[in-house]
N, C-alpha and C positions, 0 to 999 in steps of 0.2 A: 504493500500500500504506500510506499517512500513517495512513489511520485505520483499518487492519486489525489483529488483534492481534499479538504478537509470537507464534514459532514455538516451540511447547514442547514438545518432547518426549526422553526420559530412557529409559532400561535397569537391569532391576532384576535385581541379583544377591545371590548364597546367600553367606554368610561363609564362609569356610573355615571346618572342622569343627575344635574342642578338638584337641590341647592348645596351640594359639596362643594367646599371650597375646593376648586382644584389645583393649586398649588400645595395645600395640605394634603391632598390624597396621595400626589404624586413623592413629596415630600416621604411620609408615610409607605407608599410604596415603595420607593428606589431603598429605604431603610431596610423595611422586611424582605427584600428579596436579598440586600446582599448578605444579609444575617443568616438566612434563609440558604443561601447558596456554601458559604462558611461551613455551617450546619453538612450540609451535603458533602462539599469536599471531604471532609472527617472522615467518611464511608466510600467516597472514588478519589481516594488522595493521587494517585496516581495523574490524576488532570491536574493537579497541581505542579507535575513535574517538569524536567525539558527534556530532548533527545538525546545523546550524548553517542557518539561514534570513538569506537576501540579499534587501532588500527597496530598492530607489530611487524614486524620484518622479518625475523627469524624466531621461528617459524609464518611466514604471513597470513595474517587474517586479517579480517574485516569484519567489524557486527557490531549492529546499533540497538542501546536499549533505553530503559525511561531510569532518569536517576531522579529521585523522586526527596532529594533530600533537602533539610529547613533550609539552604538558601539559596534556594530558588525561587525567583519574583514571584511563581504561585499562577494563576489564573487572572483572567481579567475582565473587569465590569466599566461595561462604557452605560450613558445617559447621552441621547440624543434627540431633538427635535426635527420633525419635519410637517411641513404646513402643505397637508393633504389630507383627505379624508379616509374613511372606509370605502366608503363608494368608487371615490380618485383608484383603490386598490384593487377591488372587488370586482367592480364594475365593464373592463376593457374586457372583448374577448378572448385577446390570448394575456397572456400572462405577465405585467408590466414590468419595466426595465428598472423602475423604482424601486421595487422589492429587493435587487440586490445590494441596494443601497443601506438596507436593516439588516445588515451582519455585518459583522467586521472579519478580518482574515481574507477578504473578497480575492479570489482566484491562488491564496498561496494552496502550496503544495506540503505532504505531510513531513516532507525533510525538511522544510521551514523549522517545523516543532524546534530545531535546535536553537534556533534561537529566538522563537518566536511563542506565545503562551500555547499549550495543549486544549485549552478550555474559553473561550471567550463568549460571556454575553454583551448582545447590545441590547436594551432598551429603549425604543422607541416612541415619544410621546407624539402622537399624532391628532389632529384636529377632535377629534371624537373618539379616540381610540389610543391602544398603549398594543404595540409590537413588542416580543420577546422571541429576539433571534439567538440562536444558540450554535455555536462553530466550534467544535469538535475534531481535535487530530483522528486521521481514519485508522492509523498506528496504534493507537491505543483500543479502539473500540468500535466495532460496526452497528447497525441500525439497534438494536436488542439492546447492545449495552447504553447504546445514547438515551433511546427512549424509556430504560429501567433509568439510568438518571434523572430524566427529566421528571418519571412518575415518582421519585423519590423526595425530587428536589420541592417538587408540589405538595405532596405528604406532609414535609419537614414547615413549609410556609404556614399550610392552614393550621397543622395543630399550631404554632406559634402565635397562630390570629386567637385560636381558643383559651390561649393562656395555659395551655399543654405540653409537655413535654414530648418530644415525636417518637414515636414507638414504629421504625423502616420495617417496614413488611418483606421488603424483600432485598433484605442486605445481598451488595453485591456480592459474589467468591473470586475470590481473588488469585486462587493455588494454579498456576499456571498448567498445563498440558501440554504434554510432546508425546510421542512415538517415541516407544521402548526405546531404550541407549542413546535418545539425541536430547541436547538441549544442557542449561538453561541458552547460550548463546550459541547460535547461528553463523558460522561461518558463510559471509557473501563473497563471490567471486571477483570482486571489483578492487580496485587500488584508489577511487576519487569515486564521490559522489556525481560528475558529470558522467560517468558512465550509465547510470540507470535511470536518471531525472530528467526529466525536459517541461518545457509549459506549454500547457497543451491552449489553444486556442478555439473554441467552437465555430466552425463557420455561422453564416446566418443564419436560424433559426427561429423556428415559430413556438412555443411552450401553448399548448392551451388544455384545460383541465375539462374532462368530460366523467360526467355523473352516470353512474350506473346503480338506479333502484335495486331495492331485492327482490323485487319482483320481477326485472328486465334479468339480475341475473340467474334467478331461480328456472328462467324460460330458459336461459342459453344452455345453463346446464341440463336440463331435462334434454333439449335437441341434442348437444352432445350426447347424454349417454344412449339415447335411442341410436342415433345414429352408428354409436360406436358397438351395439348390442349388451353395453352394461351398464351398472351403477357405481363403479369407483371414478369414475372421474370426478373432481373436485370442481365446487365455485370457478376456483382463482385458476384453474388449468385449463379451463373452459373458456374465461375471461381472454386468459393470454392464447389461447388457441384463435378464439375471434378475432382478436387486435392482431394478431400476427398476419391472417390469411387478409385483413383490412389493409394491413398497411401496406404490406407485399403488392395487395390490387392497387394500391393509390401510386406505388412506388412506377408502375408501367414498367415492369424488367424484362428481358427476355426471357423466353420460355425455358429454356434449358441454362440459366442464372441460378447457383445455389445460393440459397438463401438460410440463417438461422433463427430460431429463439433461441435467445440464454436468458438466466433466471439466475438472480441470486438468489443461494440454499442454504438452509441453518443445517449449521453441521451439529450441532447441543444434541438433539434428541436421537439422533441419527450414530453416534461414538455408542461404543460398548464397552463399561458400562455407558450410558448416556450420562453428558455433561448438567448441571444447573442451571434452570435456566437463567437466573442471574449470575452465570458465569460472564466475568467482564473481561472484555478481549473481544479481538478478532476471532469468531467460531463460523466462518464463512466462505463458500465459494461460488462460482457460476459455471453453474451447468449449463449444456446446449445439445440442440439437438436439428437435423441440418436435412434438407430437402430439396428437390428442385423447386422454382414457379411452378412450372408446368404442372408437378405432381400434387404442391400445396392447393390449386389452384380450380385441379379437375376433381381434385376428390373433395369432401363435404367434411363440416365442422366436428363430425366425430372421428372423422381419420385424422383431423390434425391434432385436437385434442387428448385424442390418444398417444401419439407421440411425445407429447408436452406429459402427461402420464408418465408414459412407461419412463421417462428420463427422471421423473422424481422418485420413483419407486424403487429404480435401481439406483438411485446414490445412498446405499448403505453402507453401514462400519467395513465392509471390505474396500468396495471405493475410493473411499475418504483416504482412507487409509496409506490403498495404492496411490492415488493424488499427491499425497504429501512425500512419500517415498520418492516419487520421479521427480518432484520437486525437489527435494532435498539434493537429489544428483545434478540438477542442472537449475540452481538458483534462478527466477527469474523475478524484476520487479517490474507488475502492470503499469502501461502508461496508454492513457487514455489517445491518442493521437496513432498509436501501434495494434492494438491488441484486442481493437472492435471495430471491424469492417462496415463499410456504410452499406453492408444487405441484410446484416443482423438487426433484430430487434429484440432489446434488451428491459429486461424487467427486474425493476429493483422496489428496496423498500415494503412494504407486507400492511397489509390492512389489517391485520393482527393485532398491530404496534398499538398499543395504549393512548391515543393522543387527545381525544378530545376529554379523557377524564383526567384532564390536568388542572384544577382552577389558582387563580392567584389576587383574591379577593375582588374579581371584578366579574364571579359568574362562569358560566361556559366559553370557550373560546368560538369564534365564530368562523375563522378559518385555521388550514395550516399549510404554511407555504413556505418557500424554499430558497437557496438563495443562486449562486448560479454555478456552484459547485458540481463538477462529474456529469455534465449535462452535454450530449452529444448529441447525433444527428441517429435519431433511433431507439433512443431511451426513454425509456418510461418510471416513471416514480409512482409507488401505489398510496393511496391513503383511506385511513376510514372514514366514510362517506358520514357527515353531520348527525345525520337523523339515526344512524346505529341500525342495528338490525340487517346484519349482513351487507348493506350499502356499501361501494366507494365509489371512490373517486382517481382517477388515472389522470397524472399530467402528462402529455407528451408532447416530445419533444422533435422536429421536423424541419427536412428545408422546406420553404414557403410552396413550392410548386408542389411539394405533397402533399404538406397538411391541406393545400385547397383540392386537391385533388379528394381526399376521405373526407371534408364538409360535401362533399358534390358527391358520394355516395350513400344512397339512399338504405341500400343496406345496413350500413355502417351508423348514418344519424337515426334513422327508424327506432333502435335499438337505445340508447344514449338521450343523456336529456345536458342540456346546460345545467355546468357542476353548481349546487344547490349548495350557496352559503347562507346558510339561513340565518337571520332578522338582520339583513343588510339595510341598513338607514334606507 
């Protein structure tokens, strides 16, 4: 993850309504959260820490870890204004370029960490609203761990509002995992960090978030499993089976053009024995699974979805296993510009993730949104859709000639509703 970006994503709430003073709210607020945050670091110290690179000569190695020790600047809490609305935010159809202006860390990369903080919030007071962006080294922890922090960091806020001492439901675990005989440090191949790092640039892109009821996905999966003659295919495989054979059609490739889905995969429950789930670290890879057009395109939504299946089913504790062993023999660090082709389409983040039960004394959040981190031509970010109950919501992410191409398919909008942030001013 050295050269991936950092993990950024935030929940945007409504201010309480007049006659709050809001300078005292805000006041008030920016106090309890970094008290709050404090509180939390206690239990993910490790965000507290910076990178640090071991390099010897005889015998040569290279491995980078988290030194996590008292002096170190720690984390960091910014306070910012910006004179725009919810609506200014909510409101454009694709995904405004504002947004990445509420995190801080914008576009570094995770071998920054070394000398840059592991953990940044920005808070954002906005016209009617308070943004909490949250930037994350991906070195230390993927989607699971960020958002057990954040539902923790939430935990520790309110009981603080009760006059409570907070009682973590789900302390993080900390005791590291390797494969038998290896570890704690990692020998990388490399003599300089220009060897594995670069800055990745997105070309131009379109981001727009599309709502998927549970009841639009309750249908696809049902078509799915008929079509595939069973009942294991999932919600979310079904989802990405849909989006995949959409995007493919919007992309106009040629017929005999391979094309993939990949998926990031929790590897926690999947190890034997299986990990915690508040196992904090990277417990994560992306699977993929690869087809022509031609074949994605002639056959029907249970034959894809089935692919997108059988690829989750078989990344068991043998897998994983093998994965990290080929790995181990020939070190490689992902860089976003190399090691995702512009025919794939990539599904990240998990509507799983705990997000919208986070409060921080202003109610439920009303979105959750992202900042411009790991975002390429084909990637998708999942999220849970407002209203719960099996809902999300997909941003994706496209050149312009595509995404217009999937709004001008009827198949594809039939399906999908505009993502539903509900009580937008």
């Amino acid at each position: 993850m050295l050269s991936m970006h950092y993990i950024q994503k935030g929940l945007l709430f409504k201010k309480p309504p007049p006659p709050n003073n809001q300078k005292d709210f805000i006041d008030n607020l920016l106090e309890n959260l970094k008290q709050s945050i404090s509180l939390a670091l206690f239990h993910f110290y490790p965000l507290s820490g910076r990178l640090v690179t071991r390099k010897t000569q005889d015998p040569p190695t290279y491995s980078v870890f988290v030194d996590c020790s008292n002096d170190n600047p720690g984390a960091r809490f910014i306070y910012a204004t910006l004179d725009a609305t919810i609506y200014d935010i909510l409101s454009p159809v694709d995904h405004p370029p504002v947004v990445e202006s509420l995190f801080d860390l914008d576009r570094a990369i995770n071998h920054d960490g070394h000398t840059m903080p592991l953990l940044s919030i920005q808070v954002t007071e906005l016209v009617d609203g308070v943004f909490l962006g949250c930037s994350m080294n991906h070195c230390i922890g993927d989607g699971t761990s960020f958002w057990n922090f954040f539902n923790v960091w939430s935990e520790i806020f309110q009981a603080r509002e009760k006059g409570r001492d907070a009682v973590v439901s789900h302390q993080p675990f900390h005791n590291r995992w390797f494969l038998e005989g290896c570890g704690p440090l990692i020998n990388l191949p490399f003599k300089h960090h220009d060897e594995f790092t670069s800055r990745f640039e997105a070309p131009k892109l379109r981001e727009r978030f599309f709502h998927f009821s549970a009841e639009s996905i309750a249908k696809l999966k049902a078509k799915a499993n008929e079509e595939a003659n069973t009942n294991e295919i999932s919600s979310f495989q079904s989802i990405s089976a849909f989006l995949w054979r959409s995007v493919t059609r919007a992309r106009g490739l040629a017929h005999d053009q391979k094309v993939s889905c990949k998926l990031a995969i929790n590897n926690r429950p999947r190890i034997k024995p299986p990990l915690p789930k508040e196992y904090f670290g990277n417990s994560v890879d992306v699977v993929s699974t690869e087809t022509t057009v031609g074949e994605l395109l002639e056959n029907d939504l249970g034959w894809a979805a089935w692919k997108v299946h059988t690829l989750v089913v078989n990344h068991d504790d043998t897998e994983v296993r093998e994965m990290y062993e080929k790995w181990l023999e020939s070190p490689i660090v992902y860089q976003l510009g190399r090691h995702f082709d512009p025919f794939s389409m990539v599904m990240s983040s998990s509507p799983r993730f705990n997000m919208y039960g986070n409060e921080f004394g202003m109610g439920k959040a009303v979105a959750v949104l992202s900042g411009y981190a790991n975002k390429f031509n084909g990637n998708v970010t999942a999220y849970e859709g407002y209203e719960g109950g099996g809902s999300m919501v997909l941003a994706v992410s496209l050149l312009p000639d595509v995404m217009g191409a999937l709004e001008l398919d009827e198949d594809f909008m039939n399906v999908i509703s505009v993502a539903n942030f509900a009580n937008m001013p």
